[in-house]
C-alpha positions in Angstrom: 12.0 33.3 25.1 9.1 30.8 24.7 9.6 30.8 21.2 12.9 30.3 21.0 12.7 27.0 23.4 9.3 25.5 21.5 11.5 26.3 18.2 14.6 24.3 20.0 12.1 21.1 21.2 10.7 21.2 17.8 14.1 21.0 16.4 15.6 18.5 18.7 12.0 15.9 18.3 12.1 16.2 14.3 16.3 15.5 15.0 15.4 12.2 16.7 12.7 11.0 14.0 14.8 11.7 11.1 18.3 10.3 12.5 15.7 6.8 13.2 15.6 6.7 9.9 18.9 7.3 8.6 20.4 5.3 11.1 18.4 2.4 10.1 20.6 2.4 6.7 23.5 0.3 7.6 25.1 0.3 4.1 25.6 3.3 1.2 22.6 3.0 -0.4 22.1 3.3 -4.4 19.9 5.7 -5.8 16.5 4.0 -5.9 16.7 2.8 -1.5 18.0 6.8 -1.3 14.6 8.0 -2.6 13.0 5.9 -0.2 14.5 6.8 2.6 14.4 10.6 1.6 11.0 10.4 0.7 10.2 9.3 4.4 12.2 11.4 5.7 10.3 14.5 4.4 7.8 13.7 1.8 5.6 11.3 3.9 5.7 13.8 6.7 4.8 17.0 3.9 1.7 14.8 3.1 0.5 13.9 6.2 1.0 16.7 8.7 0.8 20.0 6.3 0.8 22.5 9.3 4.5 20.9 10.3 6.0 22.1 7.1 4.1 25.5 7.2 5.8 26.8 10.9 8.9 25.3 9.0 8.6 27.3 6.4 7.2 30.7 8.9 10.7 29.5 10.9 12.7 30.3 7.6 10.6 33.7 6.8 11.3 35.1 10.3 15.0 33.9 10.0 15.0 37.2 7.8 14.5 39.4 9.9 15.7 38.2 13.2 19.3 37.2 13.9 18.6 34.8 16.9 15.8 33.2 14.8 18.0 32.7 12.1 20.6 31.0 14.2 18.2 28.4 14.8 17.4 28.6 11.5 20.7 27.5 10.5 20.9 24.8 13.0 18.0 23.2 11.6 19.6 23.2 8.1 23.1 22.1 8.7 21.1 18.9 11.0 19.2 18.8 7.7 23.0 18.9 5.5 24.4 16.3 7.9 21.0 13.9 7.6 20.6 13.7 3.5 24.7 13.6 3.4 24.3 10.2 4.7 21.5 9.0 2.8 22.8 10.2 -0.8 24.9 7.9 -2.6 28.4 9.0 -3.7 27.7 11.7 -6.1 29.8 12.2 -9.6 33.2 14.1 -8.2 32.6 16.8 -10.7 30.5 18.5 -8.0 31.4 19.0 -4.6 30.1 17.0 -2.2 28.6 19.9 -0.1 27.2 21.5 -3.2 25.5 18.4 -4.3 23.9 17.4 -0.8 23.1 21.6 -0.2 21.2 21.3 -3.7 19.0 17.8 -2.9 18.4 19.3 1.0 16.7 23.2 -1.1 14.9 20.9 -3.5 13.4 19.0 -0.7 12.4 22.2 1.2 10.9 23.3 -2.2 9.2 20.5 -3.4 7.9 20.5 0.3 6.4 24.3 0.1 5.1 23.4 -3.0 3.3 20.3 -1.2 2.0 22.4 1.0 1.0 25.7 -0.5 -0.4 24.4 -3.7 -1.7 21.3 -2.6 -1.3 19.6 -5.8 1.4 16.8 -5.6 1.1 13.8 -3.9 3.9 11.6 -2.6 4.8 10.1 -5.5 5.0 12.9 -7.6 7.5 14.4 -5.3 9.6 11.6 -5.1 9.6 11.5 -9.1 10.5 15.6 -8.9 13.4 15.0 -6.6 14.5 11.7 -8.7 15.2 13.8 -11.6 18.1 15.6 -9.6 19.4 12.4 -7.6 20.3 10.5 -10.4 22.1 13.6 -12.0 23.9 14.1 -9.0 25.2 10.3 -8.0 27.6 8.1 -9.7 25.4 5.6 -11.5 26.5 1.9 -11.0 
């Protein structure tokens, strides 16, 4: 199914630009270098190409109501999990690990829709949004 194979590409292209990134960290980074590398990750993307993060966000509305669309669906989150996993610093052992990367990876996609639909936020303003969480979430030094 054509869709199902542009989906795939789309999903394996945005794979390779985000693990660039990440792999371009070659130490555990503290909370301020995590922002950056999050917020080009996803923010400077939101910003500058607005239609990307809309067929996300149409991927993630027809997830619920199709099962093989929602496998892919999936896919594209745990790559997602496994991506801001290594860029978050350790995080206060009061909260799982898992629930503590799942919460920063469904702010991004929020603060991301709300990039997009509303228009109103620019970069920074995100990265200050998500900040708030971050340093909540990660042991301090």
């Amino acid at each position: 199914d054509l869709l199902l194979q542009t989906m795939a590409h789309a999903r394996e292209a945005e794979a390779v630009r985000l693990a660039s990134i990440v792999d371009a960290l070659h130490e555990v980074p503290d909370v301020d270098r995590a922002l950056d590398v999050l917020t080009e990750m996803f923010f400077d993307k939101t910003v500058a190409d607005p239609l990307y993060d809309l067929a996300l966000f149409e991927m993630f509305m027809e997830a619920t109501r199709n099962g093989v669309v929602r496998n892919e669906a999936r896919a594209w989150s745990r790559m997602i999990g496994e991506l801001v996993d290594r860029v978050l610093p350790p995080t206060d052992p009061a909260v799982p690990r898992d629930m503590a990367v799942q919460i920063v990876a469904c702010l991004v996609d929020g603060l991301m829709l709300e990039a997009v639909s509303n228009a109103e936020l620019s970069v920074p303003d995100l990265t200050t949004r998500l900040r708030v969480v971050v340093e909540r979430l990660c042991v301090q030094p």
